[in-house]
C-alpha positions as CSV (number, residue, x, y, z in Angstrom):
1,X,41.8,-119.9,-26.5
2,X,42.4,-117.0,-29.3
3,X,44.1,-117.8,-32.0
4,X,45.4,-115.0,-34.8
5,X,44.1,-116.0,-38.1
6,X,45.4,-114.9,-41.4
7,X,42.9,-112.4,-42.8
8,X,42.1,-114.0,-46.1
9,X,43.7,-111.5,-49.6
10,X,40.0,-109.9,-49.6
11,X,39.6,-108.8,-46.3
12,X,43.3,-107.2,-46.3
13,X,41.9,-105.3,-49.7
14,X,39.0,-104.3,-47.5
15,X,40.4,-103.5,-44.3
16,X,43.4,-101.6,-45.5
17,X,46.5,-104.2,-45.7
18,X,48.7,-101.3,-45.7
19,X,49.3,-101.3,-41.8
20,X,46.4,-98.5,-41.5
21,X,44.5,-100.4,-39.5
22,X,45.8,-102.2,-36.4
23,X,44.2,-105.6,-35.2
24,X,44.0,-106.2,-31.6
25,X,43.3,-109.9,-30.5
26,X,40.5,-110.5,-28.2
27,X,42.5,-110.4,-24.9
28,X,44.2,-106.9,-25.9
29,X,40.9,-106.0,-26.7
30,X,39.7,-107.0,-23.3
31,X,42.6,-105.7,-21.1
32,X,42.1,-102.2,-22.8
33,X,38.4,-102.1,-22.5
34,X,39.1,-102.9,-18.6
35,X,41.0,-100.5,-18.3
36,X,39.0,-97.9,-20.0
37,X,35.9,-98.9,-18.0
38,X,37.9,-97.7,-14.4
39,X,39.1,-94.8,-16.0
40,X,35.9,-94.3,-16.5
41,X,34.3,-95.2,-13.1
42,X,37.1,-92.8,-11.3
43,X,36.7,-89.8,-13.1
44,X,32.5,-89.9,-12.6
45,X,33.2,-91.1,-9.2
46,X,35.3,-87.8,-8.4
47,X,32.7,-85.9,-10.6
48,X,29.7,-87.1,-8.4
49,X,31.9,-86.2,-5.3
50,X,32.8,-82.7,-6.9
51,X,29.1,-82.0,-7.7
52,X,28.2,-83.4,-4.3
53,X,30.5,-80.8,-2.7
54,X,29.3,-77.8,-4.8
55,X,25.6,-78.2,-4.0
56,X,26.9,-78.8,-0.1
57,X,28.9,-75.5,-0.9
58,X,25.6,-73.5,-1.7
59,X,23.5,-74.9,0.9
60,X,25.7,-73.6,3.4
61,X,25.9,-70.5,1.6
62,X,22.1,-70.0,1.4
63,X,22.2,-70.7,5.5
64,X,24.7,-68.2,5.8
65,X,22.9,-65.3,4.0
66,X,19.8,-66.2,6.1
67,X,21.8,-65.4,9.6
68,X,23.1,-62.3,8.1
69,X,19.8,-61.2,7.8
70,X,19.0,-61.8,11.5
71,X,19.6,-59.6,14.1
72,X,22.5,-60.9,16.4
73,X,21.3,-63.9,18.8
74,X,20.2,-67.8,19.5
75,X,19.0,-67.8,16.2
76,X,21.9,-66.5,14.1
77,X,24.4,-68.8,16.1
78,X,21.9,-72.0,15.2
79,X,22.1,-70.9,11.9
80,X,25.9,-70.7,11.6
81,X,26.1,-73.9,13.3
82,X,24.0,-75.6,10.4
83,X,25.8,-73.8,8.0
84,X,29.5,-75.2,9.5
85,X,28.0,-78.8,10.0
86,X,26.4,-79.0,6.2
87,X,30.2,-77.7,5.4
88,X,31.7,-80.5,7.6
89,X,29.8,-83.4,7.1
90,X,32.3,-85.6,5.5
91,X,35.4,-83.5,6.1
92,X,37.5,-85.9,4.4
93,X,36.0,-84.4,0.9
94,X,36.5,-81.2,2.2
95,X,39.1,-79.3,0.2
């Protein structure tokens, strides 16, 4: 499938045949860029579910400060209640 080629005396000249530059074949190319793409994927996966959590994080808070501004009653406990259940609604993200 790939084969290494010998670079011809021109493109060493051009390329560096010092050892500067390292030449990867395909499949080491491939296997790295593979790799690199779920690197990738995880970290903006935990970024979305970070940012996810944060905006969760202030809606709850923005619930809270509107039953502190109540006066004790059926409406402050609905509130608080909305407030826990935006807080909990995946508790396995939760930290």
């Amino acid at each position: 499938m790939t084969e290494k080629k010998e670079m011809s005396q021109l493109a060493r000249q051009l390329l560096g045949g010092s050892g500067a530059v390292t030449f990867f074949t395909q499949q080491e190319f491939d296997d790295a860029i593979t790799i690199a793409k779920a690197e990738i994927m995880t970290v903006a996966i935990e970024t979305s579910k970070r940012v996810i959590m944060i905006e969760r994080q202030a809606c709850a808070d923005l619930v809270m400060a509107f039953a502190d501004h109540e006066d004790e009653g059926e409406v402050v406990t609905a509130l608080r209640t909305v407030a826990q259940a935006i807080l909990n609604r995946i508790p396995s993200q939760r930290q």
